[in-house]
N, C-alpha and C positions, 0 to 999 in steps of 0.2 A: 191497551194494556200490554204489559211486556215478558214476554215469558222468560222461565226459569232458565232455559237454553242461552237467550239472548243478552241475560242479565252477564252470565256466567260466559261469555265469550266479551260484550264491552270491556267485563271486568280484565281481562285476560289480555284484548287488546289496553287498557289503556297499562299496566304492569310492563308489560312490554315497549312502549313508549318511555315510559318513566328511565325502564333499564339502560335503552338506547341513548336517553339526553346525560343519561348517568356515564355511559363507558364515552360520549364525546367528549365531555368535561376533563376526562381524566386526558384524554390528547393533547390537542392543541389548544383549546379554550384552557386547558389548566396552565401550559405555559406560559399562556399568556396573563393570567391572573399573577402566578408567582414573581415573571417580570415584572410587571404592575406594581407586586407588594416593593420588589425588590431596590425600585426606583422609588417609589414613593419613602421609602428606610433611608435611601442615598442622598435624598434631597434634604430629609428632614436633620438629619445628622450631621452634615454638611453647612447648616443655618444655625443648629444649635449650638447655645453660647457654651463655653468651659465643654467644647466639647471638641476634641481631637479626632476626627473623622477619619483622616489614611490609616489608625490604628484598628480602625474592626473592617473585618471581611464578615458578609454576611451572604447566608441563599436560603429561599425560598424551594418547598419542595412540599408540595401539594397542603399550599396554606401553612405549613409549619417551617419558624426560620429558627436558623442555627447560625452562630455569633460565636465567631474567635477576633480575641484581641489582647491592648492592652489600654489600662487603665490608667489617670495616674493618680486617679484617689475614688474613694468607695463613692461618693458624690458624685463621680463622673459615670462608674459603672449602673450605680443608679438610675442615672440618666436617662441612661443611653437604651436600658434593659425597659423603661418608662417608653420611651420613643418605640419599641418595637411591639412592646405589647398594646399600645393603644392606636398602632396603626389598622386603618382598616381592611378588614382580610385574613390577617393574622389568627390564628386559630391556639398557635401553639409556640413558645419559643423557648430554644435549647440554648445554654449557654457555655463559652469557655472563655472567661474572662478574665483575667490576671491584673490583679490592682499591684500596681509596681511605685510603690510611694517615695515621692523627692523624686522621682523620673523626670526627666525637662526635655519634651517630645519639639 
C-alpha cells in the first residue's frame, strides 16, 4: 500500500517532468516543428495548381503561421489559406493577403 506522503511526492515528481518536456518543446524541438510546418506549406504551395507560390511569405511560430501575400483572385487566396490550415501542425493561421484582380504574376 502506498502512503499519502508518497502518493503526494510521485504526484509532484511526475508535474515536474510534464513541466520540463513542456519548457524543451518550446526550444529547440519547437524550432524544429515550426520548420517542419514551414517546409511542408513550401512544398505544398509550390505543387499547387492556379497557385503562384513566390507571392506568399509565410513563418511558423510556435504552431501558428502568418501569411503575407498577393493574390490574384479570391479562389486563389482561398486556396492557398485551405493549404495552410489543413497542414499538419498548424494550430492557428494569421493572414495578410491582398487579392489584386486582373494581376498577371
Amino acid at each position: 500500500m502506498v502512503s499519502k506522503d508518497e502518493k503526494e511526492a510521485r504526484r509532484t515528481k511526475k508535474q515536474e517532468h510534464e513541466k520540463a518536456k513542456e519548457e524543451e518543446k518550446s526550444g529547440i524541438g519547437q524550432t524544429v516543428d515550426d520548420f517542419w510546418i514551414e517546409t511542408k506549406i513550401k512544398a505544398q504551395l509550390l505543387t499547387g495548381q492556379n497557385i503562384t507560390s513566390v507571392n506568399y511569405f509565410n513563418r511558423s511560430v510556435k504552431n501558428k503561421v502568418y501569411v503575407i501575400g498577393k493574390a490574384k483572385s479570391h479562389f486563389e487566396k482561398d486556396q492557398v489559406l485551405q493549404i495552410l490550415k489543413k497542414t499538419k501542425g498548424v494550430e492557428s493561421v494569421t493572414e495578410h493577403i491582398e487579392v489584386v484582380a486582373g494581376a498577371s504574376y
